[in-house]
Backbone as a ProteinNet text record, in pm:
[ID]
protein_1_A
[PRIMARY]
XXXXXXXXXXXXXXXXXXXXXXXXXXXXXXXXXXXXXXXXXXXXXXXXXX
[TERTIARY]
1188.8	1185.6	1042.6	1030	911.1	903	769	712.4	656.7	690.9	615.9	572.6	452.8	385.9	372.7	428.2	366.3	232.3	153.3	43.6	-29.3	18.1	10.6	-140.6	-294.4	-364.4	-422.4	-484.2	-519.7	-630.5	-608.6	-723.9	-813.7	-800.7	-855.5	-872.8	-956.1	-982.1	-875.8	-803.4	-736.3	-538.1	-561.6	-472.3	-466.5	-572	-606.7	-527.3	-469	-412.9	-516.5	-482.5	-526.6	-593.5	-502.2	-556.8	-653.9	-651	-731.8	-891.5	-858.7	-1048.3	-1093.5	-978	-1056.3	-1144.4	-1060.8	-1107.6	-1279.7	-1231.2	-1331.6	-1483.5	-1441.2	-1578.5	-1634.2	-1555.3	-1562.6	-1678	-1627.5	-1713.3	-1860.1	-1891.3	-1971.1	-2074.2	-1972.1	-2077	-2150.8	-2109.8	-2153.5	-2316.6	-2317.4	-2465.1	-2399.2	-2317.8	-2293.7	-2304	-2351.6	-2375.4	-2244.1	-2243.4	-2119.7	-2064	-2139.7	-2077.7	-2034.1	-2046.4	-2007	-1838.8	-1859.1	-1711.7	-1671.5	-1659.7	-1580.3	-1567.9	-1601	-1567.3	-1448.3	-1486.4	-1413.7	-1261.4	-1237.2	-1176.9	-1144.1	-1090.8	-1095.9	-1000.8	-914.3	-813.5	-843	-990.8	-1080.3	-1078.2	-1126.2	-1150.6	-1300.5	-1330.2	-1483.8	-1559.9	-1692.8	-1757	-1878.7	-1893.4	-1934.3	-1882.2	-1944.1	-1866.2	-1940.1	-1792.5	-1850.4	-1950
-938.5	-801	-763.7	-684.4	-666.6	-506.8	-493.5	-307.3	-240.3	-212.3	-72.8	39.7	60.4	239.1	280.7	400.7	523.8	603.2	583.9	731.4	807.9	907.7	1005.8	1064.5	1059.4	1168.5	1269.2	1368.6	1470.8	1426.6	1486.5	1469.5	1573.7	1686	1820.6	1884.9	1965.4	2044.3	2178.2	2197.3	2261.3	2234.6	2095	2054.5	2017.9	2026.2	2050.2	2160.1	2132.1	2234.3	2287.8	2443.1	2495.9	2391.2	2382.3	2250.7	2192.4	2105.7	2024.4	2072.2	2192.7	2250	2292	2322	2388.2	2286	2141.1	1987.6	2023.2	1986.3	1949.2	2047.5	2180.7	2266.2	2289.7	2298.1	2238.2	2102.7	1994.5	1909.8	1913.4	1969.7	2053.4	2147.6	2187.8	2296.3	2257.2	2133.8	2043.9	1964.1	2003.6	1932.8	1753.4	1733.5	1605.8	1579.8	1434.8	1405.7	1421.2	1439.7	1420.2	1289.9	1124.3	1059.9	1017.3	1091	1120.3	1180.3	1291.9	1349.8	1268	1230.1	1129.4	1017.1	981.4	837.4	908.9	1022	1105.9	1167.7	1200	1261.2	1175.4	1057.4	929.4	985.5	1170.3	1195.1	1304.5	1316.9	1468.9	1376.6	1484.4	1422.4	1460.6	1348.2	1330.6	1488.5	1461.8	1596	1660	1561.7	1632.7	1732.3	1864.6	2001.3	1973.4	2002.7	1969.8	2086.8
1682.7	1726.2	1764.5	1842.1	1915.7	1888.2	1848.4	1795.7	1907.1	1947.1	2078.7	2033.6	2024.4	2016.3	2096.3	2145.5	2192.2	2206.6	2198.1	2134.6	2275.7	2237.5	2371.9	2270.1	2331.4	2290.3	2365.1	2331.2	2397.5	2515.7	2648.7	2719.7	2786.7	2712.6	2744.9	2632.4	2577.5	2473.2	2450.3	2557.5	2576.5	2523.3	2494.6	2463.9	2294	2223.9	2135.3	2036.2	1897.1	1868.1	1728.9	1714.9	1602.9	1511.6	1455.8	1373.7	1373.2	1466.5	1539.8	1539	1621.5	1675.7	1583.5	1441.2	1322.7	1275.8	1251.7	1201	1275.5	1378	1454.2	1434.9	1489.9	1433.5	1308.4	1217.5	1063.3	1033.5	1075.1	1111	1157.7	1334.1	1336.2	1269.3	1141.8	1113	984.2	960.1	853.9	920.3	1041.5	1138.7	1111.8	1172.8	1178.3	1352.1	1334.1	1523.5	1598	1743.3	1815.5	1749.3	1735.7	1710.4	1575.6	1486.4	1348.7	1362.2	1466.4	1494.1	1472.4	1642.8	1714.1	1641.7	1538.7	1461	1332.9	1277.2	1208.4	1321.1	1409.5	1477.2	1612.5	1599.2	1769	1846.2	1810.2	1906.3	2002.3	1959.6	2051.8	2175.9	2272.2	2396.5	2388.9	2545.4	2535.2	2451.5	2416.4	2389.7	2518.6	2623.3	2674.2	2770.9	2774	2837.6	3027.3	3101.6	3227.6	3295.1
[MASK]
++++++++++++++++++++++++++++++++++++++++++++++++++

């Protein structure tokens, strides 16, 4: 038998739920680096703002 995943993740900040941006700025407000997030959080999308 053969396992197939799915994983759909976010690719806009906008797609981001409650949850999520709370995690995330929470994080943030702890002065942790972008790549502290992003190793904490691998389902954010990029952090830089265009």
């Amino acid at each position: 038998m053969e396992a197939v995943f799915n994983i759909s993740l976010p690719t806009t900040w906008a797609e981001l739920s409650d949850a999520q941006l709370l995690m995330v700025y929470s994080l943030f407000s702890r002065d942790l680096s972008a790549a502290e997030v992003k190793t904490l959080c691998p389902w954010i999308p990029p952090l830089a703002m265009p």
